[in-house]
Structures are given as C-alpha cells and as structure tokens.
C-alpha positions as CSV (number, residue, x, y, z in Angstrom):
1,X,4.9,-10.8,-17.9
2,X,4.4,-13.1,-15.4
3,X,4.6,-17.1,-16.8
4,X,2.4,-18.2,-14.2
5,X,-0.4,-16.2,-15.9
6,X,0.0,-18.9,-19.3
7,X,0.3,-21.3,-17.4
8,X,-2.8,-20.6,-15.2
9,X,-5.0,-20.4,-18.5
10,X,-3.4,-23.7,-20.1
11,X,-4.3,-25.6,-16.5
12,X,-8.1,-24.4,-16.8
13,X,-8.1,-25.3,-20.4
14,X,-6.4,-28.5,-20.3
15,X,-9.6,-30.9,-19.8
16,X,-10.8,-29.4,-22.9
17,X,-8.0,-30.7,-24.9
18,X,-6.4,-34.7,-25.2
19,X,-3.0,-33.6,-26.9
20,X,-0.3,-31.9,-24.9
21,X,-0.2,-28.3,-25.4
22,X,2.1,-25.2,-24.1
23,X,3.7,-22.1,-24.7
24,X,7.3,-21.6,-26.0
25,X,9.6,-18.7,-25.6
26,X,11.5,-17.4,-28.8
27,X,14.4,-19.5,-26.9
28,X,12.0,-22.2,-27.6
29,X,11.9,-23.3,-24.3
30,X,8.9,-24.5,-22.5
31,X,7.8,-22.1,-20.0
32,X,3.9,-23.1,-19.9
33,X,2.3,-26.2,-20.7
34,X,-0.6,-29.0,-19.6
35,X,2.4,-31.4,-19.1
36,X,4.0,-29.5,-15.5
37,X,7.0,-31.7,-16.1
38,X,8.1,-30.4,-19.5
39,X,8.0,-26.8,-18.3
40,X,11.4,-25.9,-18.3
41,X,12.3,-28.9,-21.5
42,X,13.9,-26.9,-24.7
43,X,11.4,-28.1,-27.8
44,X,13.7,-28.8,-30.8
45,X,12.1,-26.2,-33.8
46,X,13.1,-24.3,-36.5
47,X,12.8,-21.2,-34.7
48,X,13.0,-18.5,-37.7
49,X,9.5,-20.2,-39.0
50,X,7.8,-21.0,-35.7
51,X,8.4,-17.0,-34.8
52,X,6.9,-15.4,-38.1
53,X,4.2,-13.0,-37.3
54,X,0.7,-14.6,-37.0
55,X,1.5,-17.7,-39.0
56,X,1.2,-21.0,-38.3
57,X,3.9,-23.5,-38.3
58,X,4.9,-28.0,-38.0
59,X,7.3,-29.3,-37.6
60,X,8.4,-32.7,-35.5
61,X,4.9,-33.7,-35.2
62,X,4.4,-30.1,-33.2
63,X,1.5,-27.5,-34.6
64,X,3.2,-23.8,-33.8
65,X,1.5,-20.4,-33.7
66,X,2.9,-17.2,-32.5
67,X,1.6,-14.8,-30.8
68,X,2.5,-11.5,-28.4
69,X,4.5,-8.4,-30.6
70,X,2.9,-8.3,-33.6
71,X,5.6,-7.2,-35.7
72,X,7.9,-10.0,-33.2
73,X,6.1,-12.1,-31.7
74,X,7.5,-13.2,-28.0
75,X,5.8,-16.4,-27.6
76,X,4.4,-19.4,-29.7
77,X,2.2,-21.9,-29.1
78,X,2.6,-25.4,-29.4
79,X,0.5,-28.2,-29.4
80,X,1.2,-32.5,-30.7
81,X,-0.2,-32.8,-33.5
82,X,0.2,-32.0,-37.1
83,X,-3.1,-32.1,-39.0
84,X,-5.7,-29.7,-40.1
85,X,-7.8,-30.2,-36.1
86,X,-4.0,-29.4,-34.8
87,X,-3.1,-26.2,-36.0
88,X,-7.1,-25.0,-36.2
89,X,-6.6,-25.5,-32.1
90,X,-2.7,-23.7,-32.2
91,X,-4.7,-20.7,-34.0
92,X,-7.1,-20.8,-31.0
93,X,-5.0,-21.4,-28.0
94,X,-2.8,-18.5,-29.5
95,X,-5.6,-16.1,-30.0
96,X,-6.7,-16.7,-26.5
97,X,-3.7,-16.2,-25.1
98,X,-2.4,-13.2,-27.0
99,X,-5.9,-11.7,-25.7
100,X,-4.4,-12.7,-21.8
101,X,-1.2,-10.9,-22.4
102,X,-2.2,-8.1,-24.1
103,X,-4.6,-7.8,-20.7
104,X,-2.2,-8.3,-18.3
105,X,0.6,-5.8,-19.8
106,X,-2.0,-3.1,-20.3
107,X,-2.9,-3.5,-16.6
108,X,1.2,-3.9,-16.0
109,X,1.5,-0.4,-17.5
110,X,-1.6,0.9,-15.6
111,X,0.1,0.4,-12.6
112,X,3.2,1.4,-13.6
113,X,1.8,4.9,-14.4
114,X,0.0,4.9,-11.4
115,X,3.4,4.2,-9.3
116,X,5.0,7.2,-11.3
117,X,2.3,9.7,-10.5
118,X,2.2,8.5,-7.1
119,X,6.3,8.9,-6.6
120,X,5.8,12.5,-8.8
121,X,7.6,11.7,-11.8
122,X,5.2,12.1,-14.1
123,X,5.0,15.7,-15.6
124,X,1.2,17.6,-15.6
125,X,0.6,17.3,-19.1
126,X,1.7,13.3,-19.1
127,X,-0.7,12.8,-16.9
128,X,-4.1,13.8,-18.3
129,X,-2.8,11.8,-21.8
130,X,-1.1,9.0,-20.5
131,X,-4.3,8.5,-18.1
132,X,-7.0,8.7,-21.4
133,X,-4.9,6.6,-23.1
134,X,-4.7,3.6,-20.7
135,X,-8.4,4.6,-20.3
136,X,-8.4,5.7,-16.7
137,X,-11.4,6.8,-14.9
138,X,-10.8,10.8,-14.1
139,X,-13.3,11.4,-12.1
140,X,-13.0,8.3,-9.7
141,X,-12.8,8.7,-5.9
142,X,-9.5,7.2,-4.8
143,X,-7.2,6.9,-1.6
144,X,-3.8,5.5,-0.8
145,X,-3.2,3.2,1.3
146,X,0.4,3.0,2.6
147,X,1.4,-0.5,4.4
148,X,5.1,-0.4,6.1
149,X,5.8,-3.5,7.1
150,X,8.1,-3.7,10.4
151,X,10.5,-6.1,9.0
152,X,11.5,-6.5,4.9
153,X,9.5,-9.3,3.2
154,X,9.1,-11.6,0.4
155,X,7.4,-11.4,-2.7
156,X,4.6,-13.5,-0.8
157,X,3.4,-10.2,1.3
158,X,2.9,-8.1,-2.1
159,X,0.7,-11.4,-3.6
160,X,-1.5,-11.8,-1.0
161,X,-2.2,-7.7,-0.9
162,X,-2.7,-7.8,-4.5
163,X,-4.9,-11.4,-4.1
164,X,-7.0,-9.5,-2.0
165,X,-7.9,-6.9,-4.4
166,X,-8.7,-8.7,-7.7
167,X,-10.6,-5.6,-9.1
168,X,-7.3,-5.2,-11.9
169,X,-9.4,-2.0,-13.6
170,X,-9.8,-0.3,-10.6
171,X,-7.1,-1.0,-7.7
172,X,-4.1,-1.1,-8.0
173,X,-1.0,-2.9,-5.6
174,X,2.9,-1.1,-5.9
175,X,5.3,-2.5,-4.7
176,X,7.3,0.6,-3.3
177,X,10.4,-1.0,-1.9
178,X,10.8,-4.3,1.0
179,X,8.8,-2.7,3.3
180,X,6.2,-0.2,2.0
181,X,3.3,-1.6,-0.4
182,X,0.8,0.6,-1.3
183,X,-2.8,0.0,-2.3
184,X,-4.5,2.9,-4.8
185,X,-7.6,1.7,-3.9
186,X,-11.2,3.3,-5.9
187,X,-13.9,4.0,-3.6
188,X,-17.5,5.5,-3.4
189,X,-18.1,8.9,-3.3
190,X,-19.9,8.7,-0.6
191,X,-16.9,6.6,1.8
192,X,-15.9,7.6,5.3
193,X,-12.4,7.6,6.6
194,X,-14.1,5.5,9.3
195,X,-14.8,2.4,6.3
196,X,-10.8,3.0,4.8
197,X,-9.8,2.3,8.5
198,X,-11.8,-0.6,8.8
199,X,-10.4,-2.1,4.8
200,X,-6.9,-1.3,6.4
201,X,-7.3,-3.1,9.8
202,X,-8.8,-6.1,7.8
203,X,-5.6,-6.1,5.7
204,X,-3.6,-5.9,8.9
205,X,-5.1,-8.6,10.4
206,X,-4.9,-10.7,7.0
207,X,-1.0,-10.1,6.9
208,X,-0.8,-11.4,10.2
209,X,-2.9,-14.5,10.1
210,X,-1.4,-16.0,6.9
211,X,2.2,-14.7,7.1
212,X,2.6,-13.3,10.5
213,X,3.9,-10.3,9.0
214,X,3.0,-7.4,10.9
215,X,2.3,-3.8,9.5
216,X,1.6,-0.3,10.3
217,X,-0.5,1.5,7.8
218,X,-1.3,5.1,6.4
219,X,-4.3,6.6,5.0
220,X,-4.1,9.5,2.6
221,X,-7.4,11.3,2.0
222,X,-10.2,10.4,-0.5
223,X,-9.0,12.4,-3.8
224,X,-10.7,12.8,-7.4
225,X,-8.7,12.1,-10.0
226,X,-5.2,11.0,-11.0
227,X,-3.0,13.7,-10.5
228,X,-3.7,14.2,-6.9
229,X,-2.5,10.2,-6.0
230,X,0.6,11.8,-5.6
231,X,-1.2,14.0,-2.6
232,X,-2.7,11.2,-0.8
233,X,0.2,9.2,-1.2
234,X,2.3,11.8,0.5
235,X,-0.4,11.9,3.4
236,X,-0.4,8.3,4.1
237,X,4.0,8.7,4.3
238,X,3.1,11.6,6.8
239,X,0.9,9.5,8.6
240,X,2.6,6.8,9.4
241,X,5.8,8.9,10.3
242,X,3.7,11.2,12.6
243,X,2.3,7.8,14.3
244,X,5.5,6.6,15.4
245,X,5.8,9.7,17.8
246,X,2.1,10.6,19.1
247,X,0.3,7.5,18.0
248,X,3.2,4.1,18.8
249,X,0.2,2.0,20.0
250,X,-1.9,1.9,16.9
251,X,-1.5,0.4,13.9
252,X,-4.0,1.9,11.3
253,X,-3.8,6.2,11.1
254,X,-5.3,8.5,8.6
255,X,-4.1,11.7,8.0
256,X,-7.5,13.0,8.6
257,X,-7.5,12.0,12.2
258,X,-3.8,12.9,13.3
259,X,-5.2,16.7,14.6
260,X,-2.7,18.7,16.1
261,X,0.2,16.3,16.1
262,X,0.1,16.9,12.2
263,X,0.7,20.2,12.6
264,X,3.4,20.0,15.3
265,X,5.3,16.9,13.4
266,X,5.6,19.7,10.4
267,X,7.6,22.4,12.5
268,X,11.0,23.2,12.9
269,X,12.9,22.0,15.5
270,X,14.1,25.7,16.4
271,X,10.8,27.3,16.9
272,X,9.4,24.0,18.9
273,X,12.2,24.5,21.5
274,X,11.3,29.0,21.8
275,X,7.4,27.5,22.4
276,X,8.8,25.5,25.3
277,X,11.3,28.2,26.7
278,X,8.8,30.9,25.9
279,X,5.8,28.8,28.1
280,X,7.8,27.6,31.0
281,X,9.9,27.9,33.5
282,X,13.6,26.4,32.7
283,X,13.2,23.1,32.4
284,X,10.0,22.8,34.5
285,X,8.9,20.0,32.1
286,X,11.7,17.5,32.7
287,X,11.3,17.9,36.0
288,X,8.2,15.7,36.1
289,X,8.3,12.5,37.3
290,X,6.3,9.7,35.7
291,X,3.6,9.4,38.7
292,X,2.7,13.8,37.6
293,X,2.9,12.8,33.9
294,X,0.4,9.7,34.4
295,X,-1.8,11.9,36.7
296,X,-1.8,14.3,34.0
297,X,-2.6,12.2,31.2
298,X,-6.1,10.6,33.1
299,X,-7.0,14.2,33.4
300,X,-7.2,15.4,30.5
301,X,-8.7,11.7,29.2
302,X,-11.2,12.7,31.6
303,X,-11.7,16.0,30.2
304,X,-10.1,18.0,33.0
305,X,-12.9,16.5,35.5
306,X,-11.5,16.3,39.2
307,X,-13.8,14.1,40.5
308,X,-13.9,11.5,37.4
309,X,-9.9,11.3,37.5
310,X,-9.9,10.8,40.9
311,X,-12.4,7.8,41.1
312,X,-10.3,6.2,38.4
313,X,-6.6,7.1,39.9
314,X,-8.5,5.5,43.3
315,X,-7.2,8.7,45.0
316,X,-8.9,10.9,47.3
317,X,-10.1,14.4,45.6
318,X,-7.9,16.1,47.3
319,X,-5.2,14.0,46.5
320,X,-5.5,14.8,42.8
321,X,-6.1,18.8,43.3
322,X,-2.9,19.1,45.6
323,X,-1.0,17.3,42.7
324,X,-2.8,19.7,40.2
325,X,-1.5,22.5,42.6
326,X,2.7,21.2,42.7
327,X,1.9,21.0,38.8
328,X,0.7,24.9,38.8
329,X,3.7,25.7,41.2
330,X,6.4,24.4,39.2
331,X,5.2,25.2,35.3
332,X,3.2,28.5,35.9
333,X,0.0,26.6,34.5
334,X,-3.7,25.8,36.2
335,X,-4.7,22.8,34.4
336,X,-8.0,23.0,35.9
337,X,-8.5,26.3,33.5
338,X,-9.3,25.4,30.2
339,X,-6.7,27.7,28.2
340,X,-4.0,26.6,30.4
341,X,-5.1,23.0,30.0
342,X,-4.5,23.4,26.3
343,X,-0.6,25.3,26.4
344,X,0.0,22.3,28.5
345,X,-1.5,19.2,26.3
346,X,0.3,21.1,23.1
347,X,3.9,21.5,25.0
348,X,3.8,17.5,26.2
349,X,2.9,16.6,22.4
350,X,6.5,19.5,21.4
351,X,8.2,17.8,23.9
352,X,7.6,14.2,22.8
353,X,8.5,15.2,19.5
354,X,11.6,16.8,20.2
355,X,12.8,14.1,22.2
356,X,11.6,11.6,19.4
357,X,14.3,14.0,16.8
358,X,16.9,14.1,19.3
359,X,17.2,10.8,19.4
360,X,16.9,10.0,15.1
C-alpha cells in the first residue's frame, strides 16, 4: 500500500491535533507524519512492544498503537505524548487508519482480480467466488477501455487515468505494461458506443493537455458481468490493432464500429492473396497510380454518384466516367454497378492489409 494514502489522511487530520503525530513501519521508521520533515527519521522504540497486536504502547515520551495484520500488525501509530489524552488519541488515529488500509488493499485486490480475469488467468469457477467475495456487482454493465500510448510513460500517465475516475467500487485503472492502461469502466444499461467514444476522446484530450502524452484507444463492447471482461478486453486489443491499418487517422475506435475491416484483419494471409488473384487481373491493382486511387476513394465517399464526385474533384463529368472506364479496362470491374463497387472497396481494404503484414 501506497504511503501517500497515510500520509494524505494525517495532512487532513492534522489541524485537529496540537502534538506531532505519524505512522511507523515495523522498521520503525517514519513513513507518514504531520511533521513532512521527519518522514523518512528512524523513531528510537522498543519495537517487540510497540508491534503487539492491538495494544497500546510509551515509551520516550511517544504514545504507540498498532495497527494493519491483526495477528502482525504492519504499522503503528505514534503520537508525543505520554498521558491518558495521548494514547486515547493513538487508539483513534490507529483505528482510523486501520479502517483506510483495510479499504485501500481490498480495492488493491479488486483490481488485481479484475486485471487477472481481464488477461484470462483466472479459472471459471475462481471467478464467480472470488467476485462474491470481494463483493462484486454481477450483474453490472461494463466495457474496457484500452489506452496505448505511442511512446512508454511514467507512473504520472497511470495517476491521472486513475484521478479521473475516483469511483474505487466501480472502475477500475490497470496498469497493463508502459504503454497500455486500461480502464474497466461500469456503465448504464442503457449506454451507447457513441457516449464510450465521447469518455475516451475526453481522456485523450486530457493526456494531452496535462502531459502531452498522446494515445490511441480501444473500445471493447458493453458486457454483463465479470467473466466476460476478458471479451471486451480482447475487443478493444483488436481494435486498436485493426485501426493501425484501415483507421491510421483516428484516435478513438470501437470494435463495434470497425465493419468489414474486422473481419478482413482476422484472415489468413493465404486466402487474402487467392481473393485478389481470384478477382483480378495479374496485378491489375498495383498498377494504379495514386491520381485513380484518389479518384476512387471520392467515389465511393460520394456513394458511387458521378456527378457529386465530379463537382468535388472540379473535373468535368466526363472526365471522371472516362477514368471510371480505364479502371473497368484494366481490373475487369464497373464501379458504377453496385456489386462491382463492393468486390472493389473489399480488395483495396485486402490489399492494404496485406501490404500492412508484408511489411511487420
């Protein structure tokens, strides 16, 4: 556990108290305490008696208390003074904080679970009792949210993820390795992929305005229940890796709205070349220059309209159907027909991916 989380507490109760208080490890050394520049001191103690389960302790005009393990206690708190007020406020401060840490590892081992499922390495059964235990909601709505940072970070990119999602019960932050974070974030029932989109762009833009870190990030789909994290976990990974090929401009993709590419980015590399041979003529494809390719793009963005691709090429209609016509001469395909049009959008999206796996 983190000792920024005592000291924390100790800062917000510190007005409340005149004597210098803190809390001791079982090296007894200061790692918390109202006086910042003792943090770090080693407090001279008997340390056998300060460290007795749930027993209060003096000794050189210190009031002790342990607290943490119950049957070994990890921390004590300390506090000047030796009278009857003295150890009374030990007993407190100790309770209070043994409530904190007890909090904070239960939530440590929530998400600790919740990276396990997530990564699969949690059996079935483990699941469903390892979730009641740790008193999981089942039947929450949930979706992963995968950010991949373009360049490895600091510890500074996971805190401010996490800082932005306080909700400890219900979302959860993992630190997957020093480029991938994910969020495990509860939603409504009734969410959109359109409103995860919108969470993961503000995130994006958050990133980038206090750390100029910038990030690419997957969306899994909205699950129910625990088990199938690990799904949506794996659908935000897919997502992001599919983006790099069809999608390099945008920064925030769900799995829900990849379409076709999804299905392409899962096929081998052996039947994606027989489509290509199988469609057109020997290397017809590769024989487009850039100016055909561009052309063909703003037609089909313009929904295979001739006269709305030509006003925005500024070309004459003609123009644009004799280039349609050297397209239909060389590949064998009439993008004006809507069938056609489709065997050719699919084999631009094959090609693009084969030349993306060439070249990994």
């Amino acid at each position: 556990m983190s000792n920024r989380i005592f000291q924390n507490a100790i800062h917000q109760m510190s007005d409340s108290f005149s004597s210098v208080f803190g809390v001791i490890d079982e090296t007894c050394n200061i790692v918390a305490c109202s006086n910042l520049s003792r943090i770090g001191e080693l407090l001279s103690c008997p340390v056998e008696e300060v460290f007795i389960p749930n027993t209060s302790f003096t000794a050189n005009g210190y009031s002790f208390h342990s607290f943490g393990n119950p049957a070994s206690p990890e921390f004590a708190v300390f506090i000047e003074g030796v009278d009857e007020d003295a150890q009374k406020y030990a007993n407190i401060l100790a309770q209070s904080l043994g409530c904190i840490k007890q909090f904070y590892d239960e939530k440590f081992d929530k998400t600790n679970f919740i990276k396990n499922v997530m990564t699969d390495n949690c059996l079935p059964g483990e699941i469903f009792e390892r979730s009641h235990e740790l008193h999981l909601d089942e039947d929450a709505s949930r979706a992963v949210l995968l950010l991949r940072l373009n360049e490895p970070a600091d510890i500074a990119v996971f805190d401010l993820v996490r800082g932005l999602f306080p909700y400890t019960n219900r979302d959860f932050v993992v630190n997957i390795n020093d480029t991938d974070i994910a969020l495990i974030k509860e939603v409504r029932p009734d969410t959109q992929t359109k409103d995860l989109e919108l969470l993961a762009r503000s995130i994006v833009d958050a990133l980038g305005a206090n750390l100029y870190a910038n990030a690419r990030v997957g969306i899994g789909t909205i699950i129910v229940g625990i088990k199938d994290i690990a799904r949506s976990y794996k659908e935000a990974q897919t997502a992001i890796s599919v983006s790099k090929v069809f999608a390099t401009e945008k920064v925030v993709v769900s799995y829900d709205n990849l379409g076709i590419a999804r299905l392409i980015y899962q096929l081998p590399v052996a039947l994606c070349e027989s489509f290509l041979n199988e469609f057109f003529r020997r290397d017809s494809i590769e024989s487009l220059d850039q100016e055909t390719l561009f052309t063909i793009h703003k037609f089909f963005e313009n929904k295979l309209n001739v006269s709305e691709t030509s006003r925005k090429l500024f070309v004459h209609r003609n123009t644009l159907v004799y280039r349609l016509e050297k397209i239909r001469n060389l590949t064998g395909l009439d993008l004006r027909e809507f069938d056609d049009a489709i065997v050719f959008k699919i084999a631009l999206m094959v090609k693009k991916y084969l030349d993306t796996r060439h070249l990994s």
